[in-house]
mmCIF file as Biopython writes it, N, C-alpha, C and O atoms, coordinates in Angstrom:
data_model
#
loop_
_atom_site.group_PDB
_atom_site.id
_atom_site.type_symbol
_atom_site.label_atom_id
_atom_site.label_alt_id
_atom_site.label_comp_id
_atom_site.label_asym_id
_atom_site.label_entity_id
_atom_site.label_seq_id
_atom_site.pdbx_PDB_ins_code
_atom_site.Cartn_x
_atom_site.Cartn_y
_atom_site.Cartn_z
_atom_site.occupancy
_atom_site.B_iso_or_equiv
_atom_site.auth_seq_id
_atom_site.auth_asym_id
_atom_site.pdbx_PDB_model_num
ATOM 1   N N  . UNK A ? 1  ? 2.541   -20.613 31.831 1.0 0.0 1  A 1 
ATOM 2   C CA . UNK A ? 1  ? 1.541   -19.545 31.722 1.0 0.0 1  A 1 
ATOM 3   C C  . UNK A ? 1  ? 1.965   -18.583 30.625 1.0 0.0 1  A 1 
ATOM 4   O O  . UNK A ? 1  ? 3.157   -18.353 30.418 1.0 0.0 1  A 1 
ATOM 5   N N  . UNK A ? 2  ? 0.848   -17.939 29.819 1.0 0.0 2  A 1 
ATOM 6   C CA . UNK A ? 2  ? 1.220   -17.340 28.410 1.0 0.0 2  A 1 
ATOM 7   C C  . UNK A ? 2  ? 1.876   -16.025 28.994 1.0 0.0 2  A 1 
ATOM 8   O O  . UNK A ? 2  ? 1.147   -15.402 29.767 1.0 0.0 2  A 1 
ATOM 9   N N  . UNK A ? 3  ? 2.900   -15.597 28.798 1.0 0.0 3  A 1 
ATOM 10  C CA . UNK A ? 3  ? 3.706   -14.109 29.395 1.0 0.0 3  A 1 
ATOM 11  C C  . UNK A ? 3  ? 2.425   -12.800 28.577 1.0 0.0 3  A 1 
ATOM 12  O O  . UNK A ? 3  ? 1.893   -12.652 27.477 1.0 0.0 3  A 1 
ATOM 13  N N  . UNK A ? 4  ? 2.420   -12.157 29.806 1.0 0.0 4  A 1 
ATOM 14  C CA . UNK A ? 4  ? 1.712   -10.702 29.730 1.0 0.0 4  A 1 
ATOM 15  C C  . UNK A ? 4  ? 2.708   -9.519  29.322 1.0 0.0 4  A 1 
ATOM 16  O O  . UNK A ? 4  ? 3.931   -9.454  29.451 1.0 0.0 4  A 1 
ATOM 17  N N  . UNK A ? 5  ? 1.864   -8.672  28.828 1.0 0.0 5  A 1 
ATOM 18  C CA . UNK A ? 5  ? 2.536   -7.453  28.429 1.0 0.0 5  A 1 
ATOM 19  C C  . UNK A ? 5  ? 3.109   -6.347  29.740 1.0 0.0 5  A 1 
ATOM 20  O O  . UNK A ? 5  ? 4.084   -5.602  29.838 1.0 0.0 5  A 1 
ATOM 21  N N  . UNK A ? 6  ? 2.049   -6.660  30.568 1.0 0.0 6  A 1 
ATOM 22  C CA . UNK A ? 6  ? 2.194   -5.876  32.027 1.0 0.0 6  A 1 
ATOM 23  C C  . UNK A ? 6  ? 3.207   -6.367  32.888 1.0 0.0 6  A 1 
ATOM 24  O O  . UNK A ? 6  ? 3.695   -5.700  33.801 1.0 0.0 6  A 1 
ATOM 25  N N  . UNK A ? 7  ? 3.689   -8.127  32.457 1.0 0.0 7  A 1 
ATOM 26  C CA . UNK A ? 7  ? 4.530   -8.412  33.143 1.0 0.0 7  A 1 
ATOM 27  C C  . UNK A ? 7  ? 5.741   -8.130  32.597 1.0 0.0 7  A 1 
ATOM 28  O O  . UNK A ? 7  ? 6.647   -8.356  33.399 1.0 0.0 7  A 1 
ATOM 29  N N  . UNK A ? 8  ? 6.178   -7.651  31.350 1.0 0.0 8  A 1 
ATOM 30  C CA . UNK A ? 8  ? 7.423   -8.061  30.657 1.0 0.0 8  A 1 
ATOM 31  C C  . UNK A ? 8  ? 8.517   -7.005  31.514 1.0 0.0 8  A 1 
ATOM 32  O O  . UNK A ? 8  ? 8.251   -5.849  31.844 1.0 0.0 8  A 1 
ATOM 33  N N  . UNK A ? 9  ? 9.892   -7.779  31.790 1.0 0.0 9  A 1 
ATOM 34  C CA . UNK A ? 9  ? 11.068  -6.879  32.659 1.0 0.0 9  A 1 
ATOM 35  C C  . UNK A ? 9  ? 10.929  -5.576  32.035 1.0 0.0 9  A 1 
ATOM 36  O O  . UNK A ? 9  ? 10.722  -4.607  32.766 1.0 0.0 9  A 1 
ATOM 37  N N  . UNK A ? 10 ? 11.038  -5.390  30.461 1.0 0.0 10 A 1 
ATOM 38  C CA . UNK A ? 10 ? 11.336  -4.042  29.381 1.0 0.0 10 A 1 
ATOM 39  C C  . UNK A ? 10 ? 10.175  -3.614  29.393 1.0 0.0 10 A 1 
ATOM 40  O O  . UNK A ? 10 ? 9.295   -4.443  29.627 1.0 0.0 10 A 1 
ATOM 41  N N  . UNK A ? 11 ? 9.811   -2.304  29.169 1.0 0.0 11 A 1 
ATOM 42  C CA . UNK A ? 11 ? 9.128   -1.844  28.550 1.0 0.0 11 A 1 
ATOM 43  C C  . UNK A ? 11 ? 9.093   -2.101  26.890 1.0 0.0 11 A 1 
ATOM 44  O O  . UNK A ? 11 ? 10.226  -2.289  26.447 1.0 0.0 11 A 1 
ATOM 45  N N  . UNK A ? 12 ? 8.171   -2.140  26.015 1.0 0.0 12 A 1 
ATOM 46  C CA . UNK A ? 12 ? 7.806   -2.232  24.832 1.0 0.0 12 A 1 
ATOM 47  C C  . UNK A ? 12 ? 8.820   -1.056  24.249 1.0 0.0 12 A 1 
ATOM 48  O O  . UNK A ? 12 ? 9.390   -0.178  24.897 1.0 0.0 12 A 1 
ATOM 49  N N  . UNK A ? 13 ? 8.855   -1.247  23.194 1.0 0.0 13 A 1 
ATOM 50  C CA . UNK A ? 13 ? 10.012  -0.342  22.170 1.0 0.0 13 A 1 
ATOM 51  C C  . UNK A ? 13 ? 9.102   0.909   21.833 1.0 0.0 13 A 1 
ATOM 52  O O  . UNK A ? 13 ? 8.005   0.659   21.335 1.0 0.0 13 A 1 
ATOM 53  N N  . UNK A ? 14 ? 9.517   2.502   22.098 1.0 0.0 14 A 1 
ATOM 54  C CA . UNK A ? 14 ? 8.466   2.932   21.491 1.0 0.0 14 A 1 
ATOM 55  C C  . UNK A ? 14 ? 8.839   2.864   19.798 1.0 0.0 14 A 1 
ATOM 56  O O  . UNK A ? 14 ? 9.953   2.704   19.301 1.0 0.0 14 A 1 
ATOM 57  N N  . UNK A ? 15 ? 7.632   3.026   19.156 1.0 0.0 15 A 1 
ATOM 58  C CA . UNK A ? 15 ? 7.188   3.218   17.830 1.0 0.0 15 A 1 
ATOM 59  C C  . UNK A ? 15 ? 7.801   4.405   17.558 1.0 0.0 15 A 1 
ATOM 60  O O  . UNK A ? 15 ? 7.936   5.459   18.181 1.0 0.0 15 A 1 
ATOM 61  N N  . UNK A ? 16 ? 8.373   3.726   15.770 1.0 0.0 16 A 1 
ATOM 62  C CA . UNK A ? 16 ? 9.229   4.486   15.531 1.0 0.0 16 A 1 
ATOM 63  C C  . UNK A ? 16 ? 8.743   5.856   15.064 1.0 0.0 16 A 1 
ATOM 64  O O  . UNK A ? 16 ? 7.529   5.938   14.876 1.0 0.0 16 A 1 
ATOM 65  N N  . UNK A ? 17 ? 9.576   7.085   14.816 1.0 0.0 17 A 1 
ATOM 66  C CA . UNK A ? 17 ? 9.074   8.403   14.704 1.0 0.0 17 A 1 
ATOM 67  C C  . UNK A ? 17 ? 8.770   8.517   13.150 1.0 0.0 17 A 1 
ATOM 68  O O  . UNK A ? 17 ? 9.459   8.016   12.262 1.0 0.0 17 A 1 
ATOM 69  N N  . UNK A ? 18 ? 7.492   9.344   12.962 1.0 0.0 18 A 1 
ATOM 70  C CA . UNK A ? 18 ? 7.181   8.930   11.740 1.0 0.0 18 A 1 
ATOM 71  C C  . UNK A ? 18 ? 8.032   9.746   10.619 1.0 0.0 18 A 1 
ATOM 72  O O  . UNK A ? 18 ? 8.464   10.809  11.065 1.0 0.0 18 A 1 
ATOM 73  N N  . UNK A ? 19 ? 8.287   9.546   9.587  1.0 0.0 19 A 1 
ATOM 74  C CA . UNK A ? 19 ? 9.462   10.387  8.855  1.0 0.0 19 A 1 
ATOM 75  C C  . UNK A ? 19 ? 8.933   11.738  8.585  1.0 0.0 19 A 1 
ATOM 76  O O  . UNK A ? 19 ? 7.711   11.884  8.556  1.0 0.0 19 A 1 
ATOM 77  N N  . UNK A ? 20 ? 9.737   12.766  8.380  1.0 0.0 20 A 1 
ATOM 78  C CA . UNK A ? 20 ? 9.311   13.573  8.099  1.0 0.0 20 A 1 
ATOM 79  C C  . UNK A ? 20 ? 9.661   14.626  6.672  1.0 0.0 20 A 1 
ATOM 80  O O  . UNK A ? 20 ? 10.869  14.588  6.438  1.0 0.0 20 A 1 
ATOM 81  N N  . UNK A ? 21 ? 8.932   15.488  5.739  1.0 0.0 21 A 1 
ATOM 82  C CA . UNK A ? 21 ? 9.445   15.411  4.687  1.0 0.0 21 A 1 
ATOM 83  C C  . UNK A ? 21 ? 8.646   15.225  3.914  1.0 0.0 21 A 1 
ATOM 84  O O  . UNK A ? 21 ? 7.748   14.524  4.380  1.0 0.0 21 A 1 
ATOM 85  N N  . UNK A ? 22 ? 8.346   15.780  1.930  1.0 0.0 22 A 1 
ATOM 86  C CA . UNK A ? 22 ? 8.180   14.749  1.478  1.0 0.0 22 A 1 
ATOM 87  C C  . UNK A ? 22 ? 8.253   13.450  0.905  1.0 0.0 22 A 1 
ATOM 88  O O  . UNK A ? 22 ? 9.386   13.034  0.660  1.0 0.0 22 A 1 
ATOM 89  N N  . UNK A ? 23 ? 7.389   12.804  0.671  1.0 0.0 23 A 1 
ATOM 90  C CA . UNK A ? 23 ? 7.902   11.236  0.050  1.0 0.0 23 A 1 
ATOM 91  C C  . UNK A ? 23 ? 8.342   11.236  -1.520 1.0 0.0 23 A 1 
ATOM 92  O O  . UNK A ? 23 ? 7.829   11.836  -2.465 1.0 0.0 23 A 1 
ATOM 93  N N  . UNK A ? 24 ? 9.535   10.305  -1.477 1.0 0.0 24 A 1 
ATOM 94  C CA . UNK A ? 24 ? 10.429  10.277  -2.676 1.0 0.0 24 A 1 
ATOM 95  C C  . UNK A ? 24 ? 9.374   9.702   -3.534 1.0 0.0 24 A 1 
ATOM 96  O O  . UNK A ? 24 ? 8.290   9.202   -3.233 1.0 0.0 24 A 1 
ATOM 97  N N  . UNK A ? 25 ? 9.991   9.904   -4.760 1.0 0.0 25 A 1 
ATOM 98  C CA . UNK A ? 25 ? 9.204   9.288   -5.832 1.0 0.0 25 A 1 
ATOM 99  C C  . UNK A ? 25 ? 8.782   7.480   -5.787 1.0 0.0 25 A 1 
ATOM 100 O O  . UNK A ? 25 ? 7.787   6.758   -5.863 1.0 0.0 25 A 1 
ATOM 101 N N  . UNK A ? 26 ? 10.190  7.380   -5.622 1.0 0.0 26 A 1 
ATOM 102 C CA . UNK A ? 26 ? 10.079  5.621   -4.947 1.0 0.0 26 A 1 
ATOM 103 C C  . UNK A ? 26 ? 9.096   5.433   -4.383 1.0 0.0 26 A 1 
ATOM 104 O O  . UNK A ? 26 ? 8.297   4.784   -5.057 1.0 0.0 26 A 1 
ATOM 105 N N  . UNK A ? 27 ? 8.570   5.853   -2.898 1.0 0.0 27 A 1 
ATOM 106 C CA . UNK A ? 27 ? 7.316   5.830   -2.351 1.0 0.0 27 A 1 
ATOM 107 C C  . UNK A ? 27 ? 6.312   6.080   -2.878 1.0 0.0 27 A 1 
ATOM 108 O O  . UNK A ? 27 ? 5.365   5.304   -2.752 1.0 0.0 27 A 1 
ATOM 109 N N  . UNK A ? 28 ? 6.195   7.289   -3.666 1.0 0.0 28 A 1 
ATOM 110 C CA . UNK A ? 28 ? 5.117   7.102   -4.943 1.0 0.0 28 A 1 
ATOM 111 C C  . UNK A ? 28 ? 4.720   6.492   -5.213 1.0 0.0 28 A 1 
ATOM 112 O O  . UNK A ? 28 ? 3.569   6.351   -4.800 1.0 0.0 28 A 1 
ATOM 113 N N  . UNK A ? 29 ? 5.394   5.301   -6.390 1.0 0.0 29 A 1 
ATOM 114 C CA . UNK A ? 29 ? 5.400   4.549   -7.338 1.0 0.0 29 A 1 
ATOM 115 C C  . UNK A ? 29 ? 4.864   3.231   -6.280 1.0 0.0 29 A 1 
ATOM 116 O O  . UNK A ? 29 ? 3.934   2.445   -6.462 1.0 0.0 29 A 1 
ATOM 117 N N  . UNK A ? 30 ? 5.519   3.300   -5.500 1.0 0.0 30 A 1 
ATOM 118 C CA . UNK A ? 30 ? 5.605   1.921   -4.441 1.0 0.0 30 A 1 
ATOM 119 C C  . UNK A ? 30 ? 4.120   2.101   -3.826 1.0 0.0 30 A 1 
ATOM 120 O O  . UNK A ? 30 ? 3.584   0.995   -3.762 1.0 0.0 30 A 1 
ATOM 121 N N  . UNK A ? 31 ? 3.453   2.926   -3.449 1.0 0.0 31 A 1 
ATOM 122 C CA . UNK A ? 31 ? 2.212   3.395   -2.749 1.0 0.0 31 A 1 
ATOM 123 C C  . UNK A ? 31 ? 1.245   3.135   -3.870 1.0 0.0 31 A 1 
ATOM 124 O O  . UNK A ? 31 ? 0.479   2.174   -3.811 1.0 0.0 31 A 1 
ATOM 125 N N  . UNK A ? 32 ? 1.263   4.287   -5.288 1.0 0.0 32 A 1 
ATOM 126 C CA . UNK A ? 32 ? 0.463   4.057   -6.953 1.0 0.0 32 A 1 
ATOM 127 C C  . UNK A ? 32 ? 0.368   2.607   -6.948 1.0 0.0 32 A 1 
ATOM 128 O O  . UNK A ? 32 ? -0.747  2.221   -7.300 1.0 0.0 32 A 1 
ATOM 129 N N  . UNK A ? 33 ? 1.147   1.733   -6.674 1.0 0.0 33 A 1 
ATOM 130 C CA . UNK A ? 33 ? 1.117   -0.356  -7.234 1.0 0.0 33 A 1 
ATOM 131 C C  . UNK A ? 33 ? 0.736   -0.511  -5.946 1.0 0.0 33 A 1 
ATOM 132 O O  . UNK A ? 33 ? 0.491   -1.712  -5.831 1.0 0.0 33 A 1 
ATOM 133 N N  . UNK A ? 34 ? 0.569   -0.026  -5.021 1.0 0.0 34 A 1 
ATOM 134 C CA . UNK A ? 34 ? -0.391  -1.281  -4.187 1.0 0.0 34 A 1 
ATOM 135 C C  . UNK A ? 34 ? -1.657  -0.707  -3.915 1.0 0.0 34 A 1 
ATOM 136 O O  . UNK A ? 34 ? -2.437  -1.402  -3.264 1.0 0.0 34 A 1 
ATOM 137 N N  . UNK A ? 35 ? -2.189  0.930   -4.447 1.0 0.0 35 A 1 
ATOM 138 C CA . UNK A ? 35 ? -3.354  1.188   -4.721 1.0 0.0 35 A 1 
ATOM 139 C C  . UNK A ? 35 ? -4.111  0.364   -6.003 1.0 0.0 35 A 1 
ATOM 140 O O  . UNK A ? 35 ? -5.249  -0.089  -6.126 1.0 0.0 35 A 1 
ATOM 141 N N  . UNK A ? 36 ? -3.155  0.386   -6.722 1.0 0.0 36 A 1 
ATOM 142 C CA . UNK A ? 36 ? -3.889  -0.703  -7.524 1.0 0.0 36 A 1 
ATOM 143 C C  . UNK A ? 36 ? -4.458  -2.030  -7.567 1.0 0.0 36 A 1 
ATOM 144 O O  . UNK A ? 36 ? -5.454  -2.567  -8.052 1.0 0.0 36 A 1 
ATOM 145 N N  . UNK A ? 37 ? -3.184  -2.446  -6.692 1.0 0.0 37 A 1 
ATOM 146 C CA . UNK A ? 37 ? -3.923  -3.724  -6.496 1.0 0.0 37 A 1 
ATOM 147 C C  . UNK A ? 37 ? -4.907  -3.538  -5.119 1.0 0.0 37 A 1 
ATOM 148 O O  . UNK A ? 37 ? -5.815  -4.350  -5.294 1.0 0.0 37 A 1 
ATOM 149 N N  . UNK A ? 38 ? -5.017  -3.200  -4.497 1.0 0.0 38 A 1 
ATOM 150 C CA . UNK A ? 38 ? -5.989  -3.096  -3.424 1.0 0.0 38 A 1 
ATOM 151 C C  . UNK A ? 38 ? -7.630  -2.466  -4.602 1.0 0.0 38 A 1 
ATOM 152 O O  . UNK A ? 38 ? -8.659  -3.135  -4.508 1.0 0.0 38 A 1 
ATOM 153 N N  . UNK A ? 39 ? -7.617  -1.712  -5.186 1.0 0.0 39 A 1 
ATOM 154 C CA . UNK A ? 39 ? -8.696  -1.310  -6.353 1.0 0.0 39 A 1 
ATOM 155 C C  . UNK A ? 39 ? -8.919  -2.281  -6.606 1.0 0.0 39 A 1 
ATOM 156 O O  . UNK A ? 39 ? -10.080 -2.594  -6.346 1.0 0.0 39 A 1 
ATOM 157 N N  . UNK A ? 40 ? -7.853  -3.611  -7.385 1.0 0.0 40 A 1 
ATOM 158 C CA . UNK A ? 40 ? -8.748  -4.354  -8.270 1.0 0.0 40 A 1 
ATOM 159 C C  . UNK A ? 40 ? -9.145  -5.617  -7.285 1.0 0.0 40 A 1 
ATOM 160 O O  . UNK A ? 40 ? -9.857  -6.523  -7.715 1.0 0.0 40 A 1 
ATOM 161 N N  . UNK A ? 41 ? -8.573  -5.617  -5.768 1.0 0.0 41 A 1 
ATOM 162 C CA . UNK A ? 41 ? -8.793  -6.520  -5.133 1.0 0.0 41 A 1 
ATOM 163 C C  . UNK A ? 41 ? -10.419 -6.067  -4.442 1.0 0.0 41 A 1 
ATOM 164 O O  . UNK A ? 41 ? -11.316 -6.894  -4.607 1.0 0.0 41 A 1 
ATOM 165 N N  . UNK A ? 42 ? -10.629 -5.245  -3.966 1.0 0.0 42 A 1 
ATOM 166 C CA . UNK A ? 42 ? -11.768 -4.440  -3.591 1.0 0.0 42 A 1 
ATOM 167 C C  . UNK A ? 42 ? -12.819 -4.454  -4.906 1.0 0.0 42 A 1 
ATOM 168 O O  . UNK A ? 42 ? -13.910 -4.888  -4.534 1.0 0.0 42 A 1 
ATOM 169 N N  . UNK A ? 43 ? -12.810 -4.106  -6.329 1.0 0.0 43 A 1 
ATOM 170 C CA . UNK A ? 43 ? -13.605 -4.390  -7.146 1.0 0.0 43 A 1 
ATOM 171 C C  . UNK A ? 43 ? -13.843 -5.970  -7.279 1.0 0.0 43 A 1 
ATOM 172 O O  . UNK A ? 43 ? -15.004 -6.369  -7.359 1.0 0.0 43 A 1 
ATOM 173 N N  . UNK A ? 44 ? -13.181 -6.536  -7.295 1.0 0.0 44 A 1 
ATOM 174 C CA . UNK A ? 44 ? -13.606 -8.175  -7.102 1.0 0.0 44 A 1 
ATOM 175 C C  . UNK A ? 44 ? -14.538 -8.712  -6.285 1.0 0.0 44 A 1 
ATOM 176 O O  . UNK A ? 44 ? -15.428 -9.511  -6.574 1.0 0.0 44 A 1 
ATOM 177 N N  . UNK A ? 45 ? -14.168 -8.022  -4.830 1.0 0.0 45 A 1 
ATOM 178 C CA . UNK A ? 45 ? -15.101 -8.362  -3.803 1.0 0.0 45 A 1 
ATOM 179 C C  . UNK A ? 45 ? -16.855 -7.953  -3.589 1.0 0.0 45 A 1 
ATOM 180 O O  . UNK A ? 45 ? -17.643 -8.109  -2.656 1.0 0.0 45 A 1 
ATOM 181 N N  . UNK A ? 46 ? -16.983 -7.248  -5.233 1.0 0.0 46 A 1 
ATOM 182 C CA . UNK A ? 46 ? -18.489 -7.082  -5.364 1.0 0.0 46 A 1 
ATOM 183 C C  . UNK A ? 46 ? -19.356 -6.753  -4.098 1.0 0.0 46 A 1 
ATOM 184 O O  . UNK A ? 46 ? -20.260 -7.540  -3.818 1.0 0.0 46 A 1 
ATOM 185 N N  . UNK A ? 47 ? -19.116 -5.481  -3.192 1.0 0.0 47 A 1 
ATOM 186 C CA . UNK A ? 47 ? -19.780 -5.140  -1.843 1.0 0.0 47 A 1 
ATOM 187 C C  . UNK A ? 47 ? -19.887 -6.496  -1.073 1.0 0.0 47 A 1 
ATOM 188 O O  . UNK A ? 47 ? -21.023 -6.852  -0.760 1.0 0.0 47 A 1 
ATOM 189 N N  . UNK A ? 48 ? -18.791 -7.320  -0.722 1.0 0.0 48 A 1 
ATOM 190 C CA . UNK A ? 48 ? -19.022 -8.002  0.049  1.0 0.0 48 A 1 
ATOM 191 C C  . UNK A ? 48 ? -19.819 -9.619  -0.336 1.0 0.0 48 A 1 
ATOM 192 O O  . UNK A ? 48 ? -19.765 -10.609 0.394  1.0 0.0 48 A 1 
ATOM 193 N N  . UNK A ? 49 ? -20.499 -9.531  -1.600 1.0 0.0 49 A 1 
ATOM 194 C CA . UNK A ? 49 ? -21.003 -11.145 -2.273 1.0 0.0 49 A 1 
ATOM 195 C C  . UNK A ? 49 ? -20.308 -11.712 -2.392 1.0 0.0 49 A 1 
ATOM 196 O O  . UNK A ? 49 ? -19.498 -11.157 -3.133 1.0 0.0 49 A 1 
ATOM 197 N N  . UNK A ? 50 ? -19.871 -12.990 -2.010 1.0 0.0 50 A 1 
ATOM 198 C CA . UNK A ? 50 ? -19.001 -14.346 -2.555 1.0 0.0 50 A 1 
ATOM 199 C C  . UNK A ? 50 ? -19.426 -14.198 -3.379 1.0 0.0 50 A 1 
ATOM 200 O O  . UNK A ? 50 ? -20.519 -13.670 -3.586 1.0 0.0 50 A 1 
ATOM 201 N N  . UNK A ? 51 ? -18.275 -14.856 -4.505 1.0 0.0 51 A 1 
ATOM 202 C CA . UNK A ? 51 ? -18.415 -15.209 -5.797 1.0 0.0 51 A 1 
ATOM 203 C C  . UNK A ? 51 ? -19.123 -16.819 -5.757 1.0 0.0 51 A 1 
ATOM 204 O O  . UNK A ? 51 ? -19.143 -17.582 -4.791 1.0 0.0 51 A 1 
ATOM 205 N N  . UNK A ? 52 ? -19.525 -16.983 -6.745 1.0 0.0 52 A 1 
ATOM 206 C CA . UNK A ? 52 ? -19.894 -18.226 -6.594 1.0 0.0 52 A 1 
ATOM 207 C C  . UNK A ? 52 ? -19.003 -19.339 -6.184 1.0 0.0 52 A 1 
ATOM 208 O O  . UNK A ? 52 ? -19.361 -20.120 -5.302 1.0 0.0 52 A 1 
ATOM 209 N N  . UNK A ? 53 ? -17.784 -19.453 -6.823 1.0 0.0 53 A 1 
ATOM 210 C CA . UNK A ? 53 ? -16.737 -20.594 -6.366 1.0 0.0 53 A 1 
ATOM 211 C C  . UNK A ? 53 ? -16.302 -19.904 -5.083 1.0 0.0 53 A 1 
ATOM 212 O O  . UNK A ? 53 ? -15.164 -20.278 -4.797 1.0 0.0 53 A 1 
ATOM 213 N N  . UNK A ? 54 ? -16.707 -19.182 -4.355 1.0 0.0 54 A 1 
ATOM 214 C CA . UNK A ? 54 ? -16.272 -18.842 -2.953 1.0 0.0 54 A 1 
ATOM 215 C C  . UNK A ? 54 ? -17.213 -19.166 -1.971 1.0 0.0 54 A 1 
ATOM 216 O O  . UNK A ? 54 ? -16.948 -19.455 -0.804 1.0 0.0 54 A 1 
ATOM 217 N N  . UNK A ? 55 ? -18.552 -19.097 -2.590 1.0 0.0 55 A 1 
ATOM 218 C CA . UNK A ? 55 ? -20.191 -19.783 -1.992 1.0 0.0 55 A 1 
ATOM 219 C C  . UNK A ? 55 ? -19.606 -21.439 -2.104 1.0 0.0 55 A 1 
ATOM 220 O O  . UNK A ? 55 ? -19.470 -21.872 -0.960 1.0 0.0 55 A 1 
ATOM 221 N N  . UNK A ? 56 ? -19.345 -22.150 -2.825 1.0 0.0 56 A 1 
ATOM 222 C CA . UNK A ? 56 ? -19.065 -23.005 -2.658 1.0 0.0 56 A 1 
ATOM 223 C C  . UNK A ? 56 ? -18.007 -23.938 -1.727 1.0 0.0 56 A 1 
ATOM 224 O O  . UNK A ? 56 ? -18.118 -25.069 -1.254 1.0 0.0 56 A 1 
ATOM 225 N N  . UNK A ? 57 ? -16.986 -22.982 -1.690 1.0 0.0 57 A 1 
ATOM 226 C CA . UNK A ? 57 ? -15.953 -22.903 -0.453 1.0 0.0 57 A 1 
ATOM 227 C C  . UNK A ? 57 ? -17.071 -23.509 0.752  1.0 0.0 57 A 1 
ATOM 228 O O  . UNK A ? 57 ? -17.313 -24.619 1.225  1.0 0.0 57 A 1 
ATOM 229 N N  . UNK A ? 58 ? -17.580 -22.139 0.946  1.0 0.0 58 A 1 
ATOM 230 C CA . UNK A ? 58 ? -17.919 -22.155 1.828  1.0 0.0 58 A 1 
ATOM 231 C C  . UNK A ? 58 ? -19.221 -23.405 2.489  1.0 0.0 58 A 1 
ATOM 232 O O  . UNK A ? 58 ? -19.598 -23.342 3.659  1.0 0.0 58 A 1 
#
């Protein structure tokens, strides 16, 4: 039988505390490059139209 969450001996780990502070430049830079690519991944997706070789996929 697939094990439940309600059954487990432990309790679940709580979630870790969120940092506090501001964020280093590193995080910056690291946050700036995956806004980008999420932009040019989101401009691709043309509101949701398959592209044509993706109509075809499908």
């Amino acid at each position: 039988a697939p094990a439940l969450a309600q059954d487990a001996a432990e309790p679940a780990p709580a979630a870790a505390p969120a940092p506090t502070g501001e964020p280093t430049d590193a995080e910056l830079a690291q946050f700036a490059a995956a806004m980008k690519t999420v932009s040019s991944v989101a401009a691709s997706v043309q509101n949701g139209t398959p592209t044509e070789e993706q109509q075809a996929q499908m």
